[in-house]
C-alpha positions in Angstrom: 33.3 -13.3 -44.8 35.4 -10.3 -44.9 35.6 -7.5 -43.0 34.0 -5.0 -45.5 31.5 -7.8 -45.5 31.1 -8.4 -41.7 30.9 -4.4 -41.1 28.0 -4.3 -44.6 25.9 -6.8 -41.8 26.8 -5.2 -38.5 25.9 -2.1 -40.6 22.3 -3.2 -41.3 22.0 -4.9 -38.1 20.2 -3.1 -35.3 23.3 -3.9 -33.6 24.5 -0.7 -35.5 22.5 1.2 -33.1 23.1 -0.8 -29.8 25.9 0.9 -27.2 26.8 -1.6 -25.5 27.6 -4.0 -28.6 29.7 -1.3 -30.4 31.7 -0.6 -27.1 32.3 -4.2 -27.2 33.1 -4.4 -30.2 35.6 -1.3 -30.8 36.7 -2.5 -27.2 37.3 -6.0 -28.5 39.5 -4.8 -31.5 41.4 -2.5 -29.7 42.4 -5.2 -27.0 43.3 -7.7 -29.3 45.8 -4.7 -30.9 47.2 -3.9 -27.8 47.9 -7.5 -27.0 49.6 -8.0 -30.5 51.9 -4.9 -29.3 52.6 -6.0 -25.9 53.6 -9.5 -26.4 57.0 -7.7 -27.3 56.8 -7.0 -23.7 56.0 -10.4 -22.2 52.2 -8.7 -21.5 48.8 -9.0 -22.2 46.3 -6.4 -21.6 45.1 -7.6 -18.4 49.1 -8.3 -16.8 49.9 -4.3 -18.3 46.6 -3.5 -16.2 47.8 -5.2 -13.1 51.3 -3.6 -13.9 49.5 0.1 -14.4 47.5 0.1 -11.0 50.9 -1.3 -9.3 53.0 1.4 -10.9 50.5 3.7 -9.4 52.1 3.7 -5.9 48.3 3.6 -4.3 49.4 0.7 -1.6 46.9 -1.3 -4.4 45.6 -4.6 -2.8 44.7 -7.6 -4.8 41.0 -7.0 -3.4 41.6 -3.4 -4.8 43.1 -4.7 -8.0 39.9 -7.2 -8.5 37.7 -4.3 -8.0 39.7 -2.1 -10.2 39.5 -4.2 -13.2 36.4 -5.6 -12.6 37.9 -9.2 -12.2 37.4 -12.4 -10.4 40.3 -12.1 -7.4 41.6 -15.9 -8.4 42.5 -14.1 -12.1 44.0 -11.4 -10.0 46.3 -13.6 -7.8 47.1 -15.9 -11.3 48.3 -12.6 -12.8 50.1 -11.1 -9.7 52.1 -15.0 -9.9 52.8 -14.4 -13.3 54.2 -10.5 -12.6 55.7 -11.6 -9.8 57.7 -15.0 -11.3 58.7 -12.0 -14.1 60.2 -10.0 -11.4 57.8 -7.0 -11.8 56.1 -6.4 -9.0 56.3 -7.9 -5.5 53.5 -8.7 -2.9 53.8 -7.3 1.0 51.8 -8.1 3.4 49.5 -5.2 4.9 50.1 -4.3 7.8 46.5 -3.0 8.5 45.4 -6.5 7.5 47.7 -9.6 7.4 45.8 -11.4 5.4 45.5 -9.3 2.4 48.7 -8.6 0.0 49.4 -5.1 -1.3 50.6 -5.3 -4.4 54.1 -2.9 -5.9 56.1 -2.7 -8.8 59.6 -3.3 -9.1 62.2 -1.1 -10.3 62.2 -3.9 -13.2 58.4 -3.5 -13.5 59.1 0.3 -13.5 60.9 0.1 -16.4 58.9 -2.3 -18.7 55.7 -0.7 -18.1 57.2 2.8 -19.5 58.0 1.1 -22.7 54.4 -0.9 -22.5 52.7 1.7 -22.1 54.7 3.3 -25.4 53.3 0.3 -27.4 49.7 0.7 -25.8 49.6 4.8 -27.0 50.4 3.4 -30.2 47.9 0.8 -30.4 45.2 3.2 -29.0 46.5 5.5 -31.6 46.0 2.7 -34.6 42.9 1.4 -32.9 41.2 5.2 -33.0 42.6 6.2 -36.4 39.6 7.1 -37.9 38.7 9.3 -34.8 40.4 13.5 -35.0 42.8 14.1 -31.5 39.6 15.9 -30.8 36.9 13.2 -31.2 39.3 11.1 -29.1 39.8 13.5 -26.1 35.9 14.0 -26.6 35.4 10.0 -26.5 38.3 9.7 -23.1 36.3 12.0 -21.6 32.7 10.5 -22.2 34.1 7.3 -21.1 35.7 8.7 -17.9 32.5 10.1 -16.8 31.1 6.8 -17.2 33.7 5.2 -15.2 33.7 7.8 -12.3 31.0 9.6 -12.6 30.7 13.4 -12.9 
């Protein structure tokens, strides 16, 4: 089928009028965009997310990270070893809790996430093309108020 095709169905679906499917599905889309641009960067969506919150300089755990991203911790730690073996970010333990790791970027990590995050604009940008700057700021806005509330 093609994609004039698919989106004819969708279209006449009642999946046309269901939120949560079309956030899935424009979310969907989008990530498998941004992965296509990141792979330039040795990333995937998830390992520029990691890279994001660690870039942050919030003295992020991996228990914060899991949260964060709404992930199981053991995909946390396999994409902290996979940032880490990169040389992008480092773990430390905390001091308030040994058992727990906090979780910083590298100068290294620094570095690559500024041109990531480059490629990510972009993709957003492609992704969101049919939307104004307006209707996008609009949409950023709707969605953080979903995410934190307000």
């Amino acid at each position: 089928m093609t994609d004039d095709a698919t989106h004819d169905v969708l279209r006449r679906s009642a999946l046309a009028d269901d939120i949560e499917f079309l956030a899935i599905k424009v979310f969907a889309d989008g990530t498998r965009l941004a992965n296509t641009r990141l792979e330039q960067h040795g990333l995937r969506v998830r390992s520029y997310s990691v890279l994001a919150l660690a870039v942050a300089d919030a003295d992020v755990t991996q228990r914060d990270l899991a949260a964060a991203l709404s992930l199981d911790p053991s995909q946390i730690v396999a994409l902290v070893d996979e940032l880490e073996a990169a040389g992008l970010v480092r773990r430390e333990v905390d001091p308030s809790d040994r058992r727990s790791r906090r979780i910083h970027a590298t100068e290294a990590g620094r570095m690559r996430f500024d041109v990531a995050h480059t490629s990510v604009q972009e993709a957003e940008r492609e992704s969101l093309a049919s939307l104004s700057e307006t209707a996008r700021e609009r949409l950023r806005a709707t969605l953080r108020r979903l995410v934190f509330g307000g």
